[in-house]
FIVOSE-177227 format. One record per residue: x negated, y, z of N, C-alpha, C in turn; residue in one letter. Coordinates in steps of 0.05 Angstrom, whole numbers, plus 5000, padded with zeros to 4 digits. Layout:
<gutors>
XYZXYZXYZA
...
</gutors>
This chain:
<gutors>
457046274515459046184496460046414479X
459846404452460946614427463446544425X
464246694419467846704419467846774388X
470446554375471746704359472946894350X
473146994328474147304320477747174322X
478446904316480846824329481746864353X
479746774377479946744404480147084409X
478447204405478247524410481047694402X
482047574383484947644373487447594380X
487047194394489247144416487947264446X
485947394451485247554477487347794479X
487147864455488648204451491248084456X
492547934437494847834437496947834467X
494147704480495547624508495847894533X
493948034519494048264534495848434534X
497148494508499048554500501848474506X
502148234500504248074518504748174555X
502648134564502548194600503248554605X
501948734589503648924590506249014575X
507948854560509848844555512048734578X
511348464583511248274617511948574638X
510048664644509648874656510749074659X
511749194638513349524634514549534646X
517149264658519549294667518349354699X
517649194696516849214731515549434741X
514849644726513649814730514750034727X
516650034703518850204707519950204723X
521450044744523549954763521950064796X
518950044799517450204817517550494818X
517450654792517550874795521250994801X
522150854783525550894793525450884812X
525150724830525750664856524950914881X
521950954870520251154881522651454881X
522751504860523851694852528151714865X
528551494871531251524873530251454909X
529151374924529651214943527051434965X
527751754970525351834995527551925020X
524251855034524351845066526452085085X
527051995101528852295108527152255135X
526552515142524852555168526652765191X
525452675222527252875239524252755258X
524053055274522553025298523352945326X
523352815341524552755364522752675398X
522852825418521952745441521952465452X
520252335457520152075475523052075492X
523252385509525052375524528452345516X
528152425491530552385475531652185464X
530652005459530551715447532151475466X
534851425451536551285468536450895457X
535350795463535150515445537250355462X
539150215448541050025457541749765441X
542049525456542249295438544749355415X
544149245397544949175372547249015369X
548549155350552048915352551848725332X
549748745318548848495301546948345301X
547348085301544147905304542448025325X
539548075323537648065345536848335334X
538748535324538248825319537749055340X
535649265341536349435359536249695354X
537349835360538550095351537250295367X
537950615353535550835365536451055356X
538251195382539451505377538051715379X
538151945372536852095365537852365367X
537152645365537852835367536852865334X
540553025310538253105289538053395289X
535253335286534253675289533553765255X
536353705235535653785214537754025218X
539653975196541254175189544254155205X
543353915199546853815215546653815259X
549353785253549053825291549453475297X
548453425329549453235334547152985337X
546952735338545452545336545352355312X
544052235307542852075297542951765306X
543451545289542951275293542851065273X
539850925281538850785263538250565267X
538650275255536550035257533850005261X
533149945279530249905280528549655258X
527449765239526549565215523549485239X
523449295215520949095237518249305239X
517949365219514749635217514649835232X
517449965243518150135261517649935292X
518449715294519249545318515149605324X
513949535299511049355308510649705317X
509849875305509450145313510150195341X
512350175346513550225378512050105397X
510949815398510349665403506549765419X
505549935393502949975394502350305406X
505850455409505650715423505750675443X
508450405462508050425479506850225501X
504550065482502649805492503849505499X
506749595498508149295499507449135477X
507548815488505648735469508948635458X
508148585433508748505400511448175419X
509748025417510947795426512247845446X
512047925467514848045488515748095473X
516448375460519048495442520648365412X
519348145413519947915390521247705409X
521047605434522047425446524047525463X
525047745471527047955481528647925450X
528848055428529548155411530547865393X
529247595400530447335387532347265406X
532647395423534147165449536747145434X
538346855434541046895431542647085432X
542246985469544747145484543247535481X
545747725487546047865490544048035511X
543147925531541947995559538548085543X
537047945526534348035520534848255511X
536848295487536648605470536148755492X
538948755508538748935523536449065557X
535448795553533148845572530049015557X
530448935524528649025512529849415504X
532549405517532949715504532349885537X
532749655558532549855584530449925587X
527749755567525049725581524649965562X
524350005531523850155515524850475529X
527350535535528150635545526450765572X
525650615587524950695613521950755607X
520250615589517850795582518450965571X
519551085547519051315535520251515552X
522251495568523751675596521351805615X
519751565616517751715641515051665629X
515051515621511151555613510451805581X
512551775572512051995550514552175544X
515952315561517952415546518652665526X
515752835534514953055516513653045499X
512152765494511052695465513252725441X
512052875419514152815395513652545375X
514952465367513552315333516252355321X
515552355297516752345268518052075261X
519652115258523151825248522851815223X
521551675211522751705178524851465173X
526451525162530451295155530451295134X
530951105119531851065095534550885093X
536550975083538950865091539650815118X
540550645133540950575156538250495170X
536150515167534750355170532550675194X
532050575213529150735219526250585211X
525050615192522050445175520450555180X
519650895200518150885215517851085236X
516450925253516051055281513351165287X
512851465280510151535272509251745294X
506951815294505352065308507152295290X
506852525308508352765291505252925283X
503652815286500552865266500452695252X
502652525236502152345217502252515188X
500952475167500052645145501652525122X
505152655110506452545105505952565075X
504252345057503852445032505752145015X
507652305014509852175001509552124967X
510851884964510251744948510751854917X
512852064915514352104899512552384874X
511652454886509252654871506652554867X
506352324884504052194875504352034853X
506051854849507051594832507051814795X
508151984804509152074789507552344769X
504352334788501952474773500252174768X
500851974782499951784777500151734741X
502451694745503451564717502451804699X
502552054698502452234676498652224671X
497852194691495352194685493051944670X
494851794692494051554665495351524638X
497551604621498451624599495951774593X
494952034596493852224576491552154576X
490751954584487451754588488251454570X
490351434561491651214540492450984554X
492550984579492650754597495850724598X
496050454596499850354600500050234632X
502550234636504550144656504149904655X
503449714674502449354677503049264696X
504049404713505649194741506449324763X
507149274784507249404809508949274834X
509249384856512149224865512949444884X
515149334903516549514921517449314940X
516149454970517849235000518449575011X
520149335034521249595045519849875061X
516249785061515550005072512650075056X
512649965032510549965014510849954984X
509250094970509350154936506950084923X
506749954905505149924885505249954857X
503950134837504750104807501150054793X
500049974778499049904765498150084730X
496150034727496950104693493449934683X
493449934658491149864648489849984628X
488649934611487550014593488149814566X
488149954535490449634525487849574505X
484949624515483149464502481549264514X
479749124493479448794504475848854505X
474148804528472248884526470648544530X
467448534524466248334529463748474531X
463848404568460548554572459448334573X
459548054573458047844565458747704548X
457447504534458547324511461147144526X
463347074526465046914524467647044544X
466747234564467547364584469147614570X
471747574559473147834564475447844579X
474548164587476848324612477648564593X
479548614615481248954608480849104639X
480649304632479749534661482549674668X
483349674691485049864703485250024720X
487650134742486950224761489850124779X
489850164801491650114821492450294838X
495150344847496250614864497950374883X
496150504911498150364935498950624955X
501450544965501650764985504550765001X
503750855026506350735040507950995058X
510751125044512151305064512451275092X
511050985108512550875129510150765145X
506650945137505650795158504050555155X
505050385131503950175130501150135109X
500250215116498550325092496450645087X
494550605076493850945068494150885036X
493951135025494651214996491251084990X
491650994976488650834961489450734925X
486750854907487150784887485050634879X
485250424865482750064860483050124838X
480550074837479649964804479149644804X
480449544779481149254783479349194747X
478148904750477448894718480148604726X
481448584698482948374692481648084668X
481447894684480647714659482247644642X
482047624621484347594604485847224602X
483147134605485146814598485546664624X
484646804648485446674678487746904684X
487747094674489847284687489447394721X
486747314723485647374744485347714755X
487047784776485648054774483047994805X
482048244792479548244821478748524814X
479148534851478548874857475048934855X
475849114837471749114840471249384861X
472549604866471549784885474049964890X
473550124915476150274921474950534911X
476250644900474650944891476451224916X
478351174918480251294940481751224962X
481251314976483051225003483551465023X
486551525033487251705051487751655073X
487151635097488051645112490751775134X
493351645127495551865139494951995174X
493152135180493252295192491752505193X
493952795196492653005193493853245213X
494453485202494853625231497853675238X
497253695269499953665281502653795270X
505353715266507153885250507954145272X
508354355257509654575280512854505280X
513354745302516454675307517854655289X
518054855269518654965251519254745232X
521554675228521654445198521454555170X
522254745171521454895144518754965139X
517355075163513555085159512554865152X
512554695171512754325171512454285137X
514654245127514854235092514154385077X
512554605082511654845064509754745067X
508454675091505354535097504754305078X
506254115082505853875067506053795043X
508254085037508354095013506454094992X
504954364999501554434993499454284992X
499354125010497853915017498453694996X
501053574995501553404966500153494942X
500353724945498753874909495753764915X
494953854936491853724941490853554929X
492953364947492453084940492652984914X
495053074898495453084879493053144861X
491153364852490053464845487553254847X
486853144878484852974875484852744864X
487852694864488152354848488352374818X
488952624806487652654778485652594774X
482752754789480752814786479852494778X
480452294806479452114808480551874784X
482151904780484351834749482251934719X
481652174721479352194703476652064697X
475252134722473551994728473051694717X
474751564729475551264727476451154686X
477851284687478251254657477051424628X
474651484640474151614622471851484609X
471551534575470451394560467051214572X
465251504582463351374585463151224614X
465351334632465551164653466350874656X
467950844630468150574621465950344612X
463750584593461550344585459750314607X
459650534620458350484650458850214666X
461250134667461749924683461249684663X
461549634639460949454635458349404635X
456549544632453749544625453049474657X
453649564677454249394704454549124703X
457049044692457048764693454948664672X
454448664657451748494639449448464656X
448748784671446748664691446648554703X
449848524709450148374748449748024735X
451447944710450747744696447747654696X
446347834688442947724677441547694705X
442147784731441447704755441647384761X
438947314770440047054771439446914801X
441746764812442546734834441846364841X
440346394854438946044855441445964879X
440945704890443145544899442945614936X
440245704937440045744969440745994972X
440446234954441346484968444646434967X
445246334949447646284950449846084969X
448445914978449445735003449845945022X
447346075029448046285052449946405053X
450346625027453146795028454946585033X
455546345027458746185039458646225063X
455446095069455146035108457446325116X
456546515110456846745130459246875122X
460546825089463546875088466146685096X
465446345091466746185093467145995127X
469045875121469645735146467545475133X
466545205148465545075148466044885120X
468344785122469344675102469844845074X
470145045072470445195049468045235037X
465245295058463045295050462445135035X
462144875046461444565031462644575011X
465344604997467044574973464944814964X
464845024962463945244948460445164939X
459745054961457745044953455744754930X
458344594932457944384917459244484885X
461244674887462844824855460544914847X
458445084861456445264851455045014839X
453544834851451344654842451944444819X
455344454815456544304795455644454764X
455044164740453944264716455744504702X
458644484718460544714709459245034712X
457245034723457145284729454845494712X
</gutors>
């Protein structure tokens, strides 16, 4: 199908619109990034005082702070910290959700004697790393967890895609995860009727939930469809053990942020750069001119789909729509 030089013009149109749509929300990710980092303290198994909660089915977790200030520490246990605890110290998930829902009073506290009484004796000289954000403890980590915080990344993020012409297009923020977005603000057609816009994607989580990974996404323009076509980066948060030292600790990681930093340019280049762009489309025209008969195609459902999804999928394929 040929497209009009109309249609090709309300393509742009709309593209334009969605990153307008978009700015705000994308602004409001990096604000956030930028106003809202992790405060970290190292702490012994053996140190760790957990006691029921004076609100709702909350439970709480004292602490020694081994920053600047003297004295302890106490924080809400957020649910990402709860599931974490959960997987250091093998108690399963649903026990500490059915303790932690009880009405009465008596579960919290059987769930703070038990928490309590493992990290007392089965680990008490293990360390991990607390990261708090407001009242909140959001995560309960290895102290070899590799802390590549969000706030130097987001923020070579964004500069690097500007100087590659790429805009701000979406993103979001939960409490233990970041996303920002950007695209490219031209309208491409690697086949006749088929136009997309190319982007890239920044995920990454201060809390654990997540590794730092950046996607390349093509966007269709009149389904608004995005679809990940490949991961070009991914980090894994663990790396080497922190020393005692909290000031080495942060000199370390510090350095290490530039690293990283440095590689997510690279890969920022890479990705948006002119001929790496016609590269991919010239990708999709071939992947287009491949032609895919009805039985190789039944199979891939067989072996991705549940039974019933198969059959629908595989009757969409064989329909004259296709």
């Amino acid at each position: 199908m040929l497209l009009t030089m109309e249609s090709k013009t309300a393509a742009h149109h709309k593209l334009e619109s969605l990153i307008v749509k978009g700015r705000t929300t994308a602004t409001e990710v990096v604000e956030y990034v930028m106003n809202n980092q992790p405060n970290d303290r190292l702490a012994r198994g053996g140190d760790l005082e957990f006691q029921s909660g004076s609100e709702g089915t909350s439970i709480t977790v004292t602490y020694p702070d081994s920053g600047a200030r003297a004295g302890t520490l106490a924080h809400v246990l957020h649910r990402n910290a709860v599931t974490q605890i959960a997987q250091t110290t093998d108690l399963p998930l649903k026990f500490i959700d059915n303790l932690q829902g009880t009405a009465a009073p008596w579960g919290r506290e059987l769930l703070a004697h038990n928490l309590n009484t493992v990290f007392r004796n089965r680990m008490p000289k293990s360390r991990y790393l607390l990261r708090s954000l407001g009242g909140e403890l959001r995560g309960f980590l290895s102290d070899r967890y590799r802390r590549l915080d969000s706030r130097p990344i987001i923020e070579a993020f964004a500069t690097a895609v500007a100087r590659k012409g790429a805009l701000p297009y979406d993103g979001y923020v939960t409490d233990t995860k970041i996303a920002i977005q950007a695209i490219m603000p031209e309208v491409y057609e690697p086949i006749p009727g088929e136009l997309v816009a190319y982007g890239l994607s920044l995920e990454n989580s201060d809390f654990g939930n997540g590794a730092l990974s950046v996607r390349a996404y093509l966007l269709r323009i009149w389904c608004s469809n995005l679809a990940i076509t490949q991961e070009e980066m991914r980090q894994v948060h663990l790396g080497k053990r922190l020393d005692d030292s909290v000031l080495y600790s942060n000199r370390t990681y510090e350095l290490d942020a530039r690293a990283t930093v440095s590689a997510l340019r690279d890969v920022i280049e890479g990705q948006l750069d002119a001929e790496s762009l016609k590269r991919r489309m010239e990708a999709i025209r071939h992947a287009n001119g491949q032609a895919i008969d009805s039985r190789q195609a039944n199979d891939t459902f067989r072996k991705l789909l549940q039974k019933g999804e198969s059959e629908a999928a595989a009757q969409a394929f064989d329909s004259p729509d296709i």
